[in-house]
C-alpha positions as CSV (number, residue, x, y, z in Angstrom):
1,X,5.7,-10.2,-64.0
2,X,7.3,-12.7,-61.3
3,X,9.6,-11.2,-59.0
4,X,13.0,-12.7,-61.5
5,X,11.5,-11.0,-64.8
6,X,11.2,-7.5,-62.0
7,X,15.2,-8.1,-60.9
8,X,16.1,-8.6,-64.2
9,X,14.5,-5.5,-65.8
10,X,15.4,-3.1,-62.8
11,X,19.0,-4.3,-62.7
12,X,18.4,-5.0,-58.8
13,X,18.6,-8.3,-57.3
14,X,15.8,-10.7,-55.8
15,X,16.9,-10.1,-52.6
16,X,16.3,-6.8,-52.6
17,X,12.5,-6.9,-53.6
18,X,11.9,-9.7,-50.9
19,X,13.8,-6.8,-48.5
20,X,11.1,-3.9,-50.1
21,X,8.1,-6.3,-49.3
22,X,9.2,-7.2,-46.1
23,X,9.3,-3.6,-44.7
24,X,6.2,-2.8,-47.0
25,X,7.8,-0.3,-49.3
26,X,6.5,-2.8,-52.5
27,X,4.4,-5.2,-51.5
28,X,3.2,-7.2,-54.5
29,X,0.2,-9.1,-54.9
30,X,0.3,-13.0,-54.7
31,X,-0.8,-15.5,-56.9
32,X,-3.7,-17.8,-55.3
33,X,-2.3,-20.5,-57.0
34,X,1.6,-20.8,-55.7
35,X,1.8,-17.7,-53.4
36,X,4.8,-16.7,-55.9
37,X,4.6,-12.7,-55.9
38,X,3.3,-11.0,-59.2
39,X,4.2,-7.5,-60.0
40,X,1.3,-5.2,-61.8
41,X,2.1,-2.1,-63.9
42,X,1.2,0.0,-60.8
43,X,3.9,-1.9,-58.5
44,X,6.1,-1.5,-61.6
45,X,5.9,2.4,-61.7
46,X,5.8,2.9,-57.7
47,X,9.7,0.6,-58.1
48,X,10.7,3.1,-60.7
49,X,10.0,5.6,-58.3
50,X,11.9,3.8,-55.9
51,X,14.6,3.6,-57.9
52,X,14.7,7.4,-59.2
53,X,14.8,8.2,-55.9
54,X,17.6,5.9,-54.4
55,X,19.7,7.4,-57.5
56,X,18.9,11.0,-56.1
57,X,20.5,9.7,-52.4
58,X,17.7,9.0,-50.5
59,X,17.4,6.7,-47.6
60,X,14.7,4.1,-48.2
61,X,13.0,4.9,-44.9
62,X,12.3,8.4,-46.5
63,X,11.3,7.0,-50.0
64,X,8.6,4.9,-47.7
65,X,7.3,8.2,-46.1
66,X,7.3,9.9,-49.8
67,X,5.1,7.9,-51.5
68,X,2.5,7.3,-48.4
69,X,2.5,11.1,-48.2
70,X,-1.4,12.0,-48.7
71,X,0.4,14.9,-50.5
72,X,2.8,12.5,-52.9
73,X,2.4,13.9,-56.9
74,X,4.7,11.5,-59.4
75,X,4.6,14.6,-61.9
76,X,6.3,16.5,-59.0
77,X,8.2,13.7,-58.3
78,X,9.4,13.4,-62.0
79,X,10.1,17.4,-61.8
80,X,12.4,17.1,-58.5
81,X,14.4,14.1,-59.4
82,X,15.1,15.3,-63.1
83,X,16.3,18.6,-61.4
84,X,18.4,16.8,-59.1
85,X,19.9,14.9,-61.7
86,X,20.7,17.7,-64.2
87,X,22.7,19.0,-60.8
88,X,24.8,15.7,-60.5
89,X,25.4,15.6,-64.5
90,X,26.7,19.3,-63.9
91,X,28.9,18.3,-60.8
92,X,30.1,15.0,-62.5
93,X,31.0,17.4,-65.3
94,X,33.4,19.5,-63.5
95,X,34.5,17.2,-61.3
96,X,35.8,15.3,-64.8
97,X,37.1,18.1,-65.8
98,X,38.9,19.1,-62.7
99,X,40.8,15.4,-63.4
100,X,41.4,15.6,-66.8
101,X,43.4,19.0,-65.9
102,X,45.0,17.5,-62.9
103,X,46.0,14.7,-65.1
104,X,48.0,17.2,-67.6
105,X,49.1,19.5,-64.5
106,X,51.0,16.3,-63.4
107,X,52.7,16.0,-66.7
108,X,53.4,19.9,-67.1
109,X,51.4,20.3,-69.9
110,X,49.2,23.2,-67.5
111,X,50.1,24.7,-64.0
112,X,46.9,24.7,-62.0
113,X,46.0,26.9,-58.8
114,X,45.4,25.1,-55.6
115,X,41.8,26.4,-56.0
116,X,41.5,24.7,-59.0
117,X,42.5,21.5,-58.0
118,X,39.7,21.2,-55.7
119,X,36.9,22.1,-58.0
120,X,33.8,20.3,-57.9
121,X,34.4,18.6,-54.3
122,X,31.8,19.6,-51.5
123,X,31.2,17.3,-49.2
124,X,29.7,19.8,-46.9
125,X,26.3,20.2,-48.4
126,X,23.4,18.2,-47.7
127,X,20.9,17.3,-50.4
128,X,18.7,20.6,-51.4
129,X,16.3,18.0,-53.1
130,X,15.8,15.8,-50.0
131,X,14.4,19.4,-48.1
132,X,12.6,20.4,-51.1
133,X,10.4,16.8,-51.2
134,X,10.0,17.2,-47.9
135,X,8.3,20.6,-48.4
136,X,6.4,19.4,-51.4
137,X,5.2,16.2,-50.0
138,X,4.8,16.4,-46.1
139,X,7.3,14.7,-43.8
140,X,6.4,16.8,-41.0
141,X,8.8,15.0,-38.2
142,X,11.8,15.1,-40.3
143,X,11.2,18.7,-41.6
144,X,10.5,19.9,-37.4
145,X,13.1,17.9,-36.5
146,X,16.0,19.2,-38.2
147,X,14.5,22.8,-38.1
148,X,14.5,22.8,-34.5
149,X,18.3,20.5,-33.8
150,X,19.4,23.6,-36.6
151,X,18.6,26.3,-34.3
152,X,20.2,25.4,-31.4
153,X,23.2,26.9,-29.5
154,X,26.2,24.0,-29.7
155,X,25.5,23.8,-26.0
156,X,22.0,23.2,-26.7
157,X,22.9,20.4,-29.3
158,X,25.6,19.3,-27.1
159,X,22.9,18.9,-24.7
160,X,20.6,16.8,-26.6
161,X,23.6,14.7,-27.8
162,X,24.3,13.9,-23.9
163,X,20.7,12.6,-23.3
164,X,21.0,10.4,-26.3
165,X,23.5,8.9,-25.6
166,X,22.3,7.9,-22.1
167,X,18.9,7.1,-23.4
168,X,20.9,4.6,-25.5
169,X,23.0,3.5,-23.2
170,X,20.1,2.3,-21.2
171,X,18.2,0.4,-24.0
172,X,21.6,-1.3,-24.9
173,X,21.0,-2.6,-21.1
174,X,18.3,-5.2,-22.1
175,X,19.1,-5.8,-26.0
176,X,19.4,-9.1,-24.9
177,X,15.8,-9.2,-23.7
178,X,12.5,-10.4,-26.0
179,X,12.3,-7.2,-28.2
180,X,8.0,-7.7,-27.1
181,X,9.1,-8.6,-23.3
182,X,7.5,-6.1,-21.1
183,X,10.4,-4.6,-20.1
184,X,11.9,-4.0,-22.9
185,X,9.0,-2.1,-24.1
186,X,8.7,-0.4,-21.5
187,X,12.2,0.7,-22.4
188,X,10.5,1.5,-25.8
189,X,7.8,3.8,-24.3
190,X,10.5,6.0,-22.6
191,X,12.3,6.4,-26.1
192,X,8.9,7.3,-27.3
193,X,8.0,9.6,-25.1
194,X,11.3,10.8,-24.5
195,X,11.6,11.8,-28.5
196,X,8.9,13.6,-28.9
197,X,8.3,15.2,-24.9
198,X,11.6,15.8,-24.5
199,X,13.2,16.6,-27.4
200,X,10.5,17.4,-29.6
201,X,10.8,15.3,-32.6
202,X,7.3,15.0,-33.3
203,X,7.1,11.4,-34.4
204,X,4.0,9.7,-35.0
205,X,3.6,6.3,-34.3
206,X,4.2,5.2,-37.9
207,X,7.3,7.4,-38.6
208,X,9.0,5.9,-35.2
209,X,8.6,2.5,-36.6
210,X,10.3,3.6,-39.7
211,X,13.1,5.3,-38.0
212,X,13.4,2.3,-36.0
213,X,14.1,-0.1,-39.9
214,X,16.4,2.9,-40.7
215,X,18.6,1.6,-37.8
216,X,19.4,-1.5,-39.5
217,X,19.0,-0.2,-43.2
218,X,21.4,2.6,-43.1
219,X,25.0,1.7,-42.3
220,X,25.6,4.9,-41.0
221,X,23.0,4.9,-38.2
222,X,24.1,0.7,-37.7
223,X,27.7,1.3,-37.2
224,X,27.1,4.4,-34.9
225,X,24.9,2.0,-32.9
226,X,26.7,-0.8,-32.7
227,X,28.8,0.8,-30.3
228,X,26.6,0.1,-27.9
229,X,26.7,-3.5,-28.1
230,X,26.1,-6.4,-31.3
231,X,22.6,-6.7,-31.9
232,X,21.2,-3.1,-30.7
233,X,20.2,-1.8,-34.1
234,X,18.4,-5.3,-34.7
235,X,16.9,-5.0,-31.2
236,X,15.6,-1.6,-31.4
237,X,13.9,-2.1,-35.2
238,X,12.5,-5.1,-33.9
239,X,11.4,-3.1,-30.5
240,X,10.4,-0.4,-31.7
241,X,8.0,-1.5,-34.6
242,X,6.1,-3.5,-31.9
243,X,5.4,-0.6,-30.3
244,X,4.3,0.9,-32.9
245,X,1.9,-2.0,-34.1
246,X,0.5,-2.2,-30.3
247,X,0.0,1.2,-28.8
């Protein structure tokens, strides 16, 4: 199928499949006649995948690092995000009926509790699914990582948050450089080195390029970098992925 037919039947657009092959989460094979992409029934069932597991809230730098793990099983796969599903259709459930009583509380047809009026809402929980692939398929750093930031004392993660920020502060310093100048991989190397000597996140060489696209693919990690300057997010992908390619 050409990439049009693909957009159409995954109700995603062009753009985005040109975005997947670029960062090589589905990289398509190309026809030796027009270089147009063509999509097989394997890059087919590795974008449903994709797809399943965007729906269950993961990032697309941790899909990447799901199905490369040596350890990846789609019938696992198919078990987790089914699971995780069958937990939103429960939580969408009460949450509709926590408004449907709201809705007749307002008109005095019901009195509800304060309790009740919040029903449903947790916005304090983080995705039991994303730990459990993690466990079932492999992602070492991101499993260590968060295990270790976890156990800390607040002054401990107060601590890390300080040399973070300054480590930061000083690769905003030279986003304006080349991202493959020397010095701003040099810059690079210290980030490296400071990640996983310092604070002991364990990244391999491939995982650190990927955290790097994560910068500029998940608004959360763009706007909270931003702050140190327009540009820094782009510049550190960039950066850091050369690195990556040449160490």
């Amino acid at each position: 199928m050409n990439i049009k037919e693909v957009a159409k039947l995954a109700g995603i657009s062009v753009r985005t499949l040109h975005h997947y092959d670029k960062i090589g989460l589905l990289v398509p094979t190309r026809n030796v006649w027009n270089d147009y992409r063509d999509y097989s029934d394997d890059d087919l069932d590795k974008l449903q995948q994709i797809c399943f597991f965007k729906a269950c809230g993961f990032p697309l730098t941790e899909i990447q690092h799901l199905l490369e793990s040596s350890n990846f099983d789609k019938n696992q796969a198919f078990e987790l995000q089914r699971n995780y599903l069958l937990h939103e259709k429960d939580r969408i459930t009460t949450l509709l009926d926590t408004l449907e009583r709201s809705m007749q509380d307002m008109k005095g047809s019901l009195t509800m509790t304060q309790a009740e009026k919040f029903k449903g809402f947790d916005f304090t929980k983080e995705n039991p699914y994303e730990k459990e692939a993690i466990k079932r398929f492999g992602t070492k750093a991101v499993a260590q990582t968060k295990e270790k930031i976890d156990s800390l004392s607040n002054d401990g993660k107060q601590k890390i948050s300080d040399q973070m920020n300054q480590l930061f502060r000083d690769l905003a310093n030279l986003k304006d450089e080349n991202p493959t100048a020397t010095i701003a991989q040099a810059g690079i190397a210290n980030m490296y080195h400071t990640f996983n000597d310092t604070l002991g996140y364990h990244y391999t060489l491939e995982a650190f390029a990927g955290l790097g696209q994560l910068y500029v693919q998940d608004e959360r990690f763009t706007e909270n970098l931003r702050q140190y300057g327009d540009g820094f997010p782009e510049f550190l992908a960039a950066a850091m992925t050369y690195y990556a390619q040449k160490t």
